[in-house]
C-alpha positions as CSV (number, residue, x, y, z in Angstrom):
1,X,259.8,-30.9,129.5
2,X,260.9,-29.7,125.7
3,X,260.4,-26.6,125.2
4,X,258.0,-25.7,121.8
5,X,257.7,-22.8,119.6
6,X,254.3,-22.6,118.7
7,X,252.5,-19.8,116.5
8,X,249.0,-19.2,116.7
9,X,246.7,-17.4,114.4
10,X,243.7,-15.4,116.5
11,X,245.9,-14.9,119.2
12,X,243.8,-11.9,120.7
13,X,240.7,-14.1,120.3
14,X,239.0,-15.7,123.5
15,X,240.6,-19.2,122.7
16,X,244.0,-18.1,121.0
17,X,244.7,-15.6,123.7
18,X,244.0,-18.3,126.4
19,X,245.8,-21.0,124.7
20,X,248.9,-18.7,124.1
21,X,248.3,-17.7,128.1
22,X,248.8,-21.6,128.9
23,X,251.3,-22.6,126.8
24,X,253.7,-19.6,128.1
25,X,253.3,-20.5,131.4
26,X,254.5,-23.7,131.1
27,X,257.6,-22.2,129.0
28,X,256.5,-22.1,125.9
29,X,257.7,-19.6,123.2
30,X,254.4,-18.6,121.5
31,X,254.6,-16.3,117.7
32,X,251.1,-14.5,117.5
33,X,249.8,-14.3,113.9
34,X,247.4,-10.9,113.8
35,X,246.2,-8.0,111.5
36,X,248.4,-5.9,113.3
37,X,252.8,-6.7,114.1
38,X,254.3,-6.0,117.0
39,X,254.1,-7.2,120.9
40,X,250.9,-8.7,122.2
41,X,252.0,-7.4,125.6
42,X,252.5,-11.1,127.2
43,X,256.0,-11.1,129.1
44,X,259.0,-13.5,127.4
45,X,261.5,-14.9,128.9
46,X,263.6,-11.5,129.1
47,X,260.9,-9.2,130.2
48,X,260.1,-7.9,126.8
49,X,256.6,-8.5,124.9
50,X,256.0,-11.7,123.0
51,X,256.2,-11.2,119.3
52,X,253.5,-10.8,116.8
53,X,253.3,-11.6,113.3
54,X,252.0,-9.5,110.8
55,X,249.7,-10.4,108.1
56,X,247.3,-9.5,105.4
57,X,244.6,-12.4,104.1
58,X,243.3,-10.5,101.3
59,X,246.6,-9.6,99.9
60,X,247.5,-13.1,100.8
61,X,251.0,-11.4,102.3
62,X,253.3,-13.1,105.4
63,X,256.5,-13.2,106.8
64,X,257.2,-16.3,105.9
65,X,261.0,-16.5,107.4
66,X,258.5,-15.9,111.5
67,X,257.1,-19.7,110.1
68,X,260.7,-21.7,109.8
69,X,261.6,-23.5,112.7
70,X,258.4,-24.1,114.5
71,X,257.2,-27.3,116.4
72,X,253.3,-26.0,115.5
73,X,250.6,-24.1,113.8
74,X,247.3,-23.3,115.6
75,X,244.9,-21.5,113.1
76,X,242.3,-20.5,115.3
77,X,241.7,-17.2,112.9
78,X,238.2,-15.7,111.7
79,X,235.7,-13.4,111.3
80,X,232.5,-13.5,114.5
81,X,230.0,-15.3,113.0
82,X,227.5,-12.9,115.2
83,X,225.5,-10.5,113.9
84,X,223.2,-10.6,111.0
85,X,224.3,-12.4,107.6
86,X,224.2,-10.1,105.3
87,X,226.1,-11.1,101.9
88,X,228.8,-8.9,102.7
89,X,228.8,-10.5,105.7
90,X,229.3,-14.2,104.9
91,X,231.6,-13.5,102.3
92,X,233.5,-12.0,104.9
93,X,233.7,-15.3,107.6
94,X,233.8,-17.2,104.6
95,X,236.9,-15.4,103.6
96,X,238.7,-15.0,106.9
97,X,238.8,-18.9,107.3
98,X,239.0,-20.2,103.9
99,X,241.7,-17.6,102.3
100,X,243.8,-17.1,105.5
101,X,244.1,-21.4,105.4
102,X,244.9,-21.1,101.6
103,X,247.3,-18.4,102.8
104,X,249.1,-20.5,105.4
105,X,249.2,-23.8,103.5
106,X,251.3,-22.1,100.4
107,X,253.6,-21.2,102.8
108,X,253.9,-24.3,104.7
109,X,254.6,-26.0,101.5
110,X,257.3,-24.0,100.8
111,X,259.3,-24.1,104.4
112,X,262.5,-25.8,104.6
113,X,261.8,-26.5,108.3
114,X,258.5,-27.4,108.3
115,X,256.2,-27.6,111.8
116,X,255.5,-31.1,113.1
117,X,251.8,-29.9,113.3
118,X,249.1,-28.1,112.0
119,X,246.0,-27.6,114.1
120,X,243.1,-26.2,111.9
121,X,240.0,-24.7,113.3
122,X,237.2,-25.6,112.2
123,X,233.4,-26.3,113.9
124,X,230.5,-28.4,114.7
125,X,228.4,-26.1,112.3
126,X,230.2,-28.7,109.9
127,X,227.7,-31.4,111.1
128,X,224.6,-28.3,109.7
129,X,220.9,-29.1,111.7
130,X,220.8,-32.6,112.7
131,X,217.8,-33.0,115.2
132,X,218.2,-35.7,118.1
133,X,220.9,-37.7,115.6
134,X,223.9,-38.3,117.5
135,X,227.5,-37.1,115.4
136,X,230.4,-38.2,115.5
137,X,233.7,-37.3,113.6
138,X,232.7,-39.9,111.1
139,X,229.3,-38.6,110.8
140,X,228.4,-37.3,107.3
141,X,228.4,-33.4,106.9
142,X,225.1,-31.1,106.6
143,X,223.7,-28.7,104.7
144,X,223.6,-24.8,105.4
145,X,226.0,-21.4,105.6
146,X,228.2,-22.8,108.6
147,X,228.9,-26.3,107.3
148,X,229.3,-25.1,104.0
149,X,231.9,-22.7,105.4
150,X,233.4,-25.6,107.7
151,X,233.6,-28.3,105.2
152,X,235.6,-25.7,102.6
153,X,237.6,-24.4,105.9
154,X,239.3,-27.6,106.4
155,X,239.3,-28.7,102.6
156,X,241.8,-25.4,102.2
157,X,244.3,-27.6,104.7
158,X,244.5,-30.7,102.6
159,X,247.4,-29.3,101.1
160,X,249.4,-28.6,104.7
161,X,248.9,-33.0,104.9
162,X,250.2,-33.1,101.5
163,X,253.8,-31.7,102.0
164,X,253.9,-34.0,105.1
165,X,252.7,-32.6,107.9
166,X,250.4,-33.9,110.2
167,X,247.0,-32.2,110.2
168,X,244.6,-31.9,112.9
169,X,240.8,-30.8,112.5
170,X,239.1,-29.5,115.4
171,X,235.2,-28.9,115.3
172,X,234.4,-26.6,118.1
173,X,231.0,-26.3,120.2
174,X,229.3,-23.7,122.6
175,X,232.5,-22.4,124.6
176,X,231.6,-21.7,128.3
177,X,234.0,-20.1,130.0
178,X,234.5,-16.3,131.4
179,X,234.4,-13.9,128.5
180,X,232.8,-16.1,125.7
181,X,230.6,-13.8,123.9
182,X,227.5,-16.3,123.5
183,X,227.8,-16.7,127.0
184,X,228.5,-12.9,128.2
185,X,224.8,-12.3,126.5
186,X,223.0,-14.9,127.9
187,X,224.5,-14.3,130.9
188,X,223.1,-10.9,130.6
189,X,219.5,-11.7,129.8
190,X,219.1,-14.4,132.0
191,X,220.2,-11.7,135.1
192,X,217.1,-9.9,133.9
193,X,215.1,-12.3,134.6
194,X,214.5,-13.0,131.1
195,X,216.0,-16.2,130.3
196,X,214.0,-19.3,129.0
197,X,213.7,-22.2,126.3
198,X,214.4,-20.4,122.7
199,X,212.1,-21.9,120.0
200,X,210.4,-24.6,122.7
201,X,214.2,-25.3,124.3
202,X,214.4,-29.2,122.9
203,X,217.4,-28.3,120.2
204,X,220.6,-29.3,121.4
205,X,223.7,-27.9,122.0
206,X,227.0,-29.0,122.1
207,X,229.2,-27.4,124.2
208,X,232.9,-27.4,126.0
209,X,234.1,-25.5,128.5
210,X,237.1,-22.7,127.5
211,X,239.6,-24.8,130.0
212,X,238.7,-27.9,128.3
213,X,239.2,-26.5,124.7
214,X,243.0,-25.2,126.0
215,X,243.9,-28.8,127.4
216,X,242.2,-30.1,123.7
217,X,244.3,-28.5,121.3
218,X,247.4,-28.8,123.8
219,X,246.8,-32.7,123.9
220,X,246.5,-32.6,120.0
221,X,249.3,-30.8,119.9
222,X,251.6,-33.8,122.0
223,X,249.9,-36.3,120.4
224,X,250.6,-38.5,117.0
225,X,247.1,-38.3,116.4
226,X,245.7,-37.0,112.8
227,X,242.3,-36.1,111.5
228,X,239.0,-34.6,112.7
229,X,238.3,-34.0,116.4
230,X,235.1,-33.0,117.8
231,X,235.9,-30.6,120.6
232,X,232.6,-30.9,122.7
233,X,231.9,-32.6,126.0
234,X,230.1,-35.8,126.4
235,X,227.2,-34.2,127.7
236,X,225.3,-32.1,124.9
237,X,222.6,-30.3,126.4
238,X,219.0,-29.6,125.3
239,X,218.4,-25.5,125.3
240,X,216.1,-25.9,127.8
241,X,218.4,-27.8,130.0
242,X,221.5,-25.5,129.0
243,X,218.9,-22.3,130.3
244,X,218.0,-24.1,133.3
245,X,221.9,-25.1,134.1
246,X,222.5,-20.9,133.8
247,X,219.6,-19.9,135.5
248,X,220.7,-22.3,138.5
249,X,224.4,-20.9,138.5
250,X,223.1,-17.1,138.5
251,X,220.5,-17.9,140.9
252,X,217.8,-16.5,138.7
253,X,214.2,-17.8,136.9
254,X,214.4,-19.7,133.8
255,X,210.8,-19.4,132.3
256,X,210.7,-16.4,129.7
257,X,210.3,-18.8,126.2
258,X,211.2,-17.0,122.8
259,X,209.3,-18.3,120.2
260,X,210.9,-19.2,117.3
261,X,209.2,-16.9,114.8
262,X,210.7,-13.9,117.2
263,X,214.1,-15.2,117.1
264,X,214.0,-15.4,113.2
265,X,212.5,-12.2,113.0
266,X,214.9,-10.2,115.0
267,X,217.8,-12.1,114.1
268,X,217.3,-14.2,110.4
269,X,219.5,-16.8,109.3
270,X,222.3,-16.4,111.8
271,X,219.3,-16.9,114.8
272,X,218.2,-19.8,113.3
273,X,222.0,-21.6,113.0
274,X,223.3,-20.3,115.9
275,X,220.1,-20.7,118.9
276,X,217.6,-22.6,117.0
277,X,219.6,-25.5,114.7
278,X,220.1,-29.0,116.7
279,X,223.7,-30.3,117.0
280,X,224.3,-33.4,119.0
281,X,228.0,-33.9,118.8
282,X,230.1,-36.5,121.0
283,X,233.5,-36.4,121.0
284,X,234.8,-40.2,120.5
285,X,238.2,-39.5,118.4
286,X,239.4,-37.2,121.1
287,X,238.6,-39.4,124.0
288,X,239.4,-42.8,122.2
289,X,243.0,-40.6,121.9
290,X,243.4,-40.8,125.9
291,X,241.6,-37.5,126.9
292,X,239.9,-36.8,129.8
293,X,237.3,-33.6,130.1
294,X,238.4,-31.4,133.8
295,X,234.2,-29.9,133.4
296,X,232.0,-32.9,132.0
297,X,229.1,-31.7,133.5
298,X,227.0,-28.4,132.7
299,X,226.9,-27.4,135.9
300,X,230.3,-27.2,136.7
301,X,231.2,-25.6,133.4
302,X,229.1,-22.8,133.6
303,X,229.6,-21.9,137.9
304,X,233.1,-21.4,136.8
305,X,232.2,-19.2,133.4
306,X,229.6,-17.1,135.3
């Protein structure tokens, strides 16, 4: 197996920090791109910490000599979109994604060796409230904060395809998987005995477990493939259905309903994108690319989150 130098932006994220995790075991050199330089603490080869990379988005600052020789770039970098959206607030996970792309695209364009890859984050937000449509990568995108934010987050990479080298999309769902915030507070709630359908439970959500997303962007990654990917299981879920799945796993009641009214009350605009918008995303490119899911089912997903 040839052995790839790979750097990775959000590398002390949930999905960066378990991608870099994978790809080391199998001998991988991974170069974290943070806020702060250093070691990430993750063993190399000779015992010592694996590097990180230093830089600063709103300066628009890098060391651009850490980005020479690299096989791939996975930008998996940005702001939580939790908490209530405030305008300093968007303009900050607008900023995070947008800018730090802008950022990394200049540089790429100016790199003698340049990677073979660039994965981009992006997300299914891109697709905005849909109802019981079914989306696919060559589904149109919607209206709203998050797909206005996705569609100008992968826009900022059009440049990385221009110097020549192959650009990958990926538009992420609900992640299940141990440690996943969204999931950490249901998890939570539902233990209380207070989980249920949110706004009348028939929205749907798209989801992919945290295992699944890793083996995604590392088949991207080997692949010749090029474009957008929807990184989502097969199986969307209805709320109601996703509750019920939980409730099962934890061995706990699934019958408290939150009105929707109450969930834009407490939590605004962010409540009603996140828990109340209807997204149901299948995932053609990335299996008509040879993939194959390890958790297609709900179930299974979420016993081994919870």
């Amino acid at each position: 197996m040839q052995t790839l130098r790979i750097a990775v932006t959000g590398i002390r994220g949930l999905i960066g920090g378990a991608l870099a995790a994978s790809l080391r075991a199998d001998g991988h050199e991974v170069v974290g791109i943070s806020r702060r330089s250093g070691s990430d603490g993750a063993p190399s080869a000779n015992g010592a910490g694996q590097p990180t990379v230093a830089w600063d988005v709103a300066a628009g600052t890098i060391d651009a000599s850490a980005l020479e020789e690299l096989d791939a770039i996975v930008h998996l970098a940005g702001e939580s979109i939790g908490g209530r959206w405030t305008a300093a607030r968007k303009a900050a996970i607008m900023s995070s994604r947008v800018d730090s792309t802008r950022l990394l695209a200049g540089v790429i364009g100016e790199l003698e060796a340049k990677p073979s890859v660039f994965v981009c984050g992006s997300a299914i937000g891109f697709y905005g409230n849909r109802g019981d449509e079914e989306l696919t990568e060559r589904s149109l995108p919607g209206d709203g904060f998050l797909a206005d934010v996705c569609m100008r987050w992968e826009r900022a990479a059009v440049p990385i395809a221009d110097a020549g080298v192959r650009l990958v999309r990926i538009r992420t769902g609900l992640v299940v998987g141990p440690g996943a915030e969204a999931i950490s507070r249901m998890t939570k709630i539902t233990r209380l005995g207070a989980g249920g359908p949110l706004g009348g439970g028939r929205q749907w959500w798209s989801w992919i477990s945290l295992d699944d997303e890793v083996r995604a962007i590392r088949h991207l990654i080997d692949s010749d493939a090029s474009g957008a990917f929807n990184l989502t299981a097969s199986n969307p879920a209805r709320q109601r259905d996703f509750q019920r799945a939980l409730s099962a796993a934890l061995g706990r009641p699934s019958f408290m309903p939150a009105p929707k009214f109450a969930i834009r009350a407490a939590l605004g605009e962010m409540g009603q994108s996140l828990l109340l918008d209807s997204t149901r995303v299948l995932p053609d490119a990335l299996t008509e690319d040879g993939f194959e899911f390890s958790h297609p089912e709900l179930s299974g997903a979420l016993a081994a989150a919870v």
